[in-house]
C-alpha positions as CSV (number, residue, x, y, z in Angstrom):
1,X,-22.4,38.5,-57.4
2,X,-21.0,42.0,-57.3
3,X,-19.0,43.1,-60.5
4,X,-15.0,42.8,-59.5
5,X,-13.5,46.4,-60.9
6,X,-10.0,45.9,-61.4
7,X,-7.4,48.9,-61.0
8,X,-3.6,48.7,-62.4
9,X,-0.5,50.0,-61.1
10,X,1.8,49.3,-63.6
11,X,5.5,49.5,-63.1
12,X,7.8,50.9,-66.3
13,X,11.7,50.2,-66.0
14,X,12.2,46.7,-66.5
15,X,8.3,46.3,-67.0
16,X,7.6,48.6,-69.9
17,X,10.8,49.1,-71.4
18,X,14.8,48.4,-71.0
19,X,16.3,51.4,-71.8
20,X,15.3,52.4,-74.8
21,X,13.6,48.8,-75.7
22,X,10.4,47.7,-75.6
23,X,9.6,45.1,-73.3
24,X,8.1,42.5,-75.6
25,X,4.0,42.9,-75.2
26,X,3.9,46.2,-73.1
27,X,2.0,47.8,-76.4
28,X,-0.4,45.4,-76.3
29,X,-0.9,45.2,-72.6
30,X,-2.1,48.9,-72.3
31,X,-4.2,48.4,-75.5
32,X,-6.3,45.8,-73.7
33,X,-6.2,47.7,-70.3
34,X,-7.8,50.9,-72.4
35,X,-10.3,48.1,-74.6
36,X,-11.4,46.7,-71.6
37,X,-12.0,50.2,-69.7
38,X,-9.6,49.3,-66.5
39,X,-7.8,52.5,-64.8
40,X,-4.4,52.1,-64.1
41,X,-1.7,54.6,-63.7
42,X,2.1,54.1,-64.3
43,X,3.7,54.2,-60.8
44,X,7.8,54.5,-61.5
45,X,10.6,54.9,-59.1
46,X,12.6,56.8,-61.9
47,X,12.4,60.8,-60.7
48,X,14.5,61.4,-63.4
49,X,11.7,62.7,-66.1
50,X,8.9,64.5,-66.0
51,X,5.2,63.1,-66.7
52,X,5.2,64.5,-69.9
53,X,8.7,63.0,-71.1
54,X,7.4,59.6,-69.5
55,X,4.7,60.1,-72.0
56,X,6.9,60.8,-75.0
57,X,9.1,58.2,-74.4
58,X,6.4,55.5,-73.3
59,X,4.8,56.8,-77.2
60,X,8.2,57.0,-79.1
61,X,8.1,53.0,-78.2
62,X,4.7,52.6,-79.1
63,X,2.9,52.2,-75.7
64,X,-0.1,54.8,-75.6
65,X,0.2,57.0,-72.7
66,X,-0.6,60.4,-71.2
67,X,0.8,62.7,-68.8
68,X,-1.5,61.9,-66.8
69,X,-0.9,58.0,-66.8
70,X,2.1,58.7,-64.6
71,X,2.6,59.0,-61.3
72,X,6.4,59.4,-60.6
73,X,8.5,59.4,-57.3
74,X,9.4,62.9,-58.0
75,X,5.9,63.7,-57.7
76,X,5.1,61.7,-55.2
77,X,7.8,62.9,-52.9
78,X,6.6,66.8,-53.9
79,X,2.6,65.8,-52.5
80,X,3.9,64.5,-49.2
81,X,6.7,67.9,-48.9
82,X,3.6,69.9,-49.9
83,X,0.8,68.3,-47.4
84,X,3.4,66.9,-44.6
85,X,5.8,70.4,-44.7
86,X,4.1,73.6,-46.0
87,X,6.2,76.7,-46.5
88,X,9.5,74.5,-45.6
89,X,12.9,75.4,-47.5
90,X,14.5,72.3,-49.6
91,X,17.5,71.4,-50.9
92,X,17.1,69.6,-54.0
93,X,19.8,66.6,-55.5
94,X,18.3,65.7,-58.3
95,X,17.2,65.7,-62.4
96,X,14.6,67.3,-64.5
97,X,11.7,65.4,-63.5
98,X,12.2,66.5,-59.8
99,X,12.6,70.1,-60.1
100,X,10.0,70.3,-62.1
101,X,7.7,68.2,-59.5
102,X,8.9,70.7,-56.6
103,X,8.2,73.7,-59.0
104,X,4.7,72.5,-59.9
105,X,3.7,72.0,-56.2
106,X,4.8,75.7,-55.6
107,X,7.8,74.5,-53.4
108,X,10.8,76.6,-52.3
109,X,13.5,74.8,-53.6
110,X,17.6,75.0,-54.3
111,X,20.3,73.0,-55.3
112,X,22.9,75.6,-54.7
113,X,25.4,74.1,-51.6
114,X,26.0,77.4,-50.0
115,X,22.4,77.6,-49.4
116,X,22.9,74.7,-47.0
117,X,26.6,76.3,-45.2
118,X,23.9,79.2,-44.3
119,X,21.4,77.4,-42.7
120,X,18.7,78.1,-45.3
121,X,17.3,74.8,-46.1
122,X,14.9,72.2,-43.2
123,X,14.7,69.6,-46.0
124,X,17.1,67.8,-48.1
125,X,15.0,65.6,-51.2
126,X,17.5,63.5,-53.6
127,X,16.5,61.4,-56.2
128,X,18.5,60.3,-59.0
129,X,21.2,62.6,-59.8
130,X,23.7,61.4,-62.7
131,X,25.9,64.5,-62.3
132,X,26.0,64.4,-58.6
133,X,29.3,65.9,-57.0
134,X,31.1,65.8,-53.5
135,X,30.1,69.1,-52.9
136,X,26.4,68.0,-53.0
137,X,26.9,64.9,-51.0
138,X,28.5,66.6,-48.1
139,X,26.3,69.9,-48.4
140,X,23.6,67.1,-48.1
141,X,25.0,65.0,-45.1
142,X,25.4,68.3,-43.4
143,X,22.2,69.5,-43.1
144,X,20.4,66.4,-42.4
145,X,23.2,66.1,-39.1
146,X,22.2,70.3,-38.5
147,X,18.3,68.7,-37.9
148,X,17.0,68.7,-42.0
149,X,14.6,66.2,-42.7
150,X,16.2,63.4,-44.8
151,X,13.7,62.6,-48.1
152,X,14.6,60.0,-50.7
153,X,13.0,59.4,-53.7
154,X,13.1,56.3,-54.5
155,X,15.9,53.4,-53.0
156,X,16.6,51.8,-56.0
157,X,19.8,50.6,-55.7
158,X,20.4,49.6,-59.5
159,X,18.4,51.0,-62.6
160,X,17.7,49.0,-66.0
161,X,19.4,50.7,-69.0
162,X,20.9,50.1,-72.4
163,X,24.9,49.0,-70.2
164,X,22.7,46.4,-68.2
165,X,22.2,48.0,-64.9
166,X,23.1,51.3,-63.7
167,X,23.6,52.8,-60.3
168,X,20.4,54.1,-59.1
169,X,19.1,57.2,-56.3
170,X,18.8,54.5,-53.6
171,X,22.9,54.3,-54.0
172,X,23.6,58.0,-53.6
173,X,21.1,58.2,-51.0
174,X,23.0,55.3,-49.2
175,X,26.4,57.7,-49.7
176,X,23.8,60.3,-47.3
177,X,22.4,58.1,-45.2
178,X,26.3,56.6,-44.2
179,X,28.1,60.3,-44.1
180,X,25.0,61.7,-42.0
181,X,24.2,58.3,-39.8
182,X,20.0,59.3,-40.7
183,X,17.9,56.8,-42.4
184,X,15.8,59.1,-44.6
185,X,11.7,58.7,-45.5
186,X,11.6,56.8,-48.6
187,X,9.0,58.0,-50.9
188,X,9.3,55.5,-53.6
189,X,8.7,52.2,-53.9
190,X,8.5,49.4,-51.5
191,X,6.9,52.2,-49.1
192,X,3.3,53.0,-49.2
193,X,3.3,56.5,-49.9
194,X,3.6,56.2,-53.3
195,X,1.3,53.5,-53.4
196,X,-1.1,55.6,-51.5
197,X,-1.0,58.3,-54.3
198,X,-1.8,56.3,-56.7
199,X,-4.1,54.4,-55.2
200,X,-5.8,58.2,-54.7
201,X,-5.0,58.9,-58.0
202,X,-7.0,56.0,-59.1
203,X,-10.0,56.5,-56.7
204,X,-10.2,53.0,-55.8
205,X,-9.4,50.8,-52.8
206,X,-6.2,49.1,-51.9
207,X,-7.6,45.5,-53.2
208,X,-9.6,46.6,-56.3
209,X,-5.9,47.2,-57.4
210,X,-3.3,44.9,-59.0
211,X,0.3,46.0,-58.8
212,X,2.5,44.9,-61.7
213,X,6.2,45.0,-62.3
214,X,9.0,43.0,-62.8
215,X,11.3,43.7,-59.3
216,X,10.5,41.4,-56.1
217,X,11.9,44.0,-53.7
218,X,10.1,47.4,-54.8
219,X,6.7,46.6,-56.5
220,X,5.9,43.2,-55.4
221,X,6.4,44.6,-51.9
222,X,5.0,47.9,-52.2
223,X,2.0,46.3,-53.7
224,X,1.8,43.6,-50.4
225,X,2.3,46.0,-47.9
226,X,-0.2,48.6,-49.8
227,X,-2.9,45.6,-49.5
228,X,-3.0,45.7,-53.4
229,X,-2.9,42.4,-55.3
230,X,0.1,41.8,-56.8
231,X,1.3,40.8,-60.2
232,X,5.6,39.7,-60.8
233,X,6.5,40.0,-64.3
234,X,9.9,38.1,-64.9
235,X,10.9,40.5,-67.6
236,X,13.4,42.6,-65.6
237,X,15.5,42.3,-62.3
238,X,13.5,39.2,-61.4
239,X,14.1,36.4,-63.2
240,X,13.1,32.3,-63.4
241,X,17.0,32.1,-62.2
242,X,16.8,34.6,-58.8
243,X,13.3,34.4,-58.2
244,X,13.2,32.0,-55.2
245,X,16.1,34.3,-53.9
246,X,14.3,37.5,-53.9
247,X,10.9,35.7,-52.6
248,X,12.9,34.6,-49.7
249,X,14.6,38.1,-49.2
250,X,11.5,40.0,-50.0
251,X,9.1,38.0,-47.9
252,X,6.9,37.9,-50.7
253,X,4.8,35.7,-52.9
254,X,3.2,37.3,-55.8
255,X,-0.4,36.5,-56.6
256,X,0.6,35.6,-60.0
257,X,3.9,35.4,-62.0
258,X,4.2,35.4,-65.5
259,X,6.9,34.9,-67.8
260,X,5.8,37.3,-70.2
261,X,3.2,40.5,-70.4
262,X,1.1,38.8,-72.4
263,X,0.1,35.9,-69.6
264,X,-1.4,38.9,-68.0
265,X,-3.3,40.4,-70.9
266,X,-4.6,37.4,-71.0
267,X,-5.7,37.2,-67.5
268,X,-7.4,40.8,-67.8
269,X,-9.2,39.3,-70.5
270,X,-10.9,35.9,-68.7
271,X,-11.8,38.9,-65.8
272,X,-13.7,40.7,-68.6
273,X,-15.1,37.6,-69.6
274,X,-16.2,36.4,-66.4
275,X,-17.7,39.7,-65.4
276,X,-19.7,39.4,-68.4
């Protein structure tokens, strides 16, 4: 019987960490991942951060990570710019982590608003954006009616912090989407693309991978629709208490579902076992 070679795609906020919390078994999860040899790549929604800030953070809670672990929808959203619209001018709403994404893939980017009133931008990317004004919003809406092409991040409509949940990029992006009447291309989570990178990233094939995370409506169904296999982890915005909600609004039914991270170390374990 051929070997099974298990990939992971590991989701962080509400998976890894709340806020600035440790979800309880995330250190040990990635322990046993590296023990046991299996690739897997954090695949986030947040554009917010760099990789390397990812990195720090995901140490400063004691999870061992790398740069190079992440895969964010900043970046992601930069690759398909990059491969789908060379030499294209952008217009940028957004944090750290996605100017720094657009920079590294050597893309022409502003967030200046006048650079929209004179017709100098064919794409408008937003992400998260936690000092996002009016002036950005309509600058945006604007150029997308002129003809831009409309790029969101991720469409996360609430993010996990320390206050409980936070409003996310999907909810500014909704503020575009309404004020320009153009659904945009959603790099993030549930949509493939991201999914695709990593899956890249990873060098494997959609079912040699496992998704994990803890929200119905963004991994599980990015992780179903990528072919992938998918793991819920009820440790975030799906719960024991809205779960057959979200399966029933998500069209989804995980492959497994654990209450806690460390049902799935153990599963990673018996599949080491039995490939023994």
């Amino acid at each position: 019987m051929r070997e099974t070679k298990w990939y992971a795609c590991i989701d962080l906020d509400g998976t890894m960490y709340h806020g600035s919390t440790m979800v309880e078994g995330a250190d040990a999860l990635i322990s046993t991942l590296q023990q046991l040899r299996i690739p897997y790549q954090f695949v986030t929604n947040n554009s917010s951060r760099t990789p390397e800030e990812v990195a720090d953070m995901l140490n400063g809670l004691g999870i061992n990570a790398k740069s190079q672990d992440v895969l964010t929808s900043a970046q992601a959203a930069a690759s398909y710019i990059l491969k789908k619209f060379p030499g294209r001018r952008v217009f940028m709403i957004g944090e750290r982590g996605l100017e720094q994404a657009l920079t590294d893939a050597g893309i022409a980017w502003t967030a200046d608003v006048e650079a929209v009133w004179n017709e100098e931008v064919d794409i408008v990317v937003q992400g998260i954006d936690r000092s996002v004004s009016y002036a950005k919003l309509e600058a945006a809406a604007a150029a997308v009616r002129k003809g831009a092409l409309s790029i969101l991040t991720n469409p996360d409509l609430m993010l996990p912090s320390d206050r409980g949940f936070s409003p996310g990029a999907g909810s500014i992006g909704a503020a575009i989407q309404a004020a320009s009447g153009v659904e945009p291309v959603v790099i993030g989570k549930p949509s493939r693309i991201i999914m695709d990178a990593a899956l890249e990233r990873l060098g494997c094939r959609a079912e040699e991978a496992i998704v994990i995370g803890d929200n119905m409506m963004t991994d599980m169904l990015a992780g179903q629709q990528a072919g992938c296999r998918t793991a819920l982890v009820l440790t975030g915005i799906t719960t024991a208490a809205n779960l057959e909600d979200y399966q029933k609004r998500s069209g989804v039914n995980p492959d497994m579902i654990c209450e806690k991270l460390e049902e799935l170390r153990q599963w990673f374990m018996e599949q080491a076992q039995h490939n023994e």
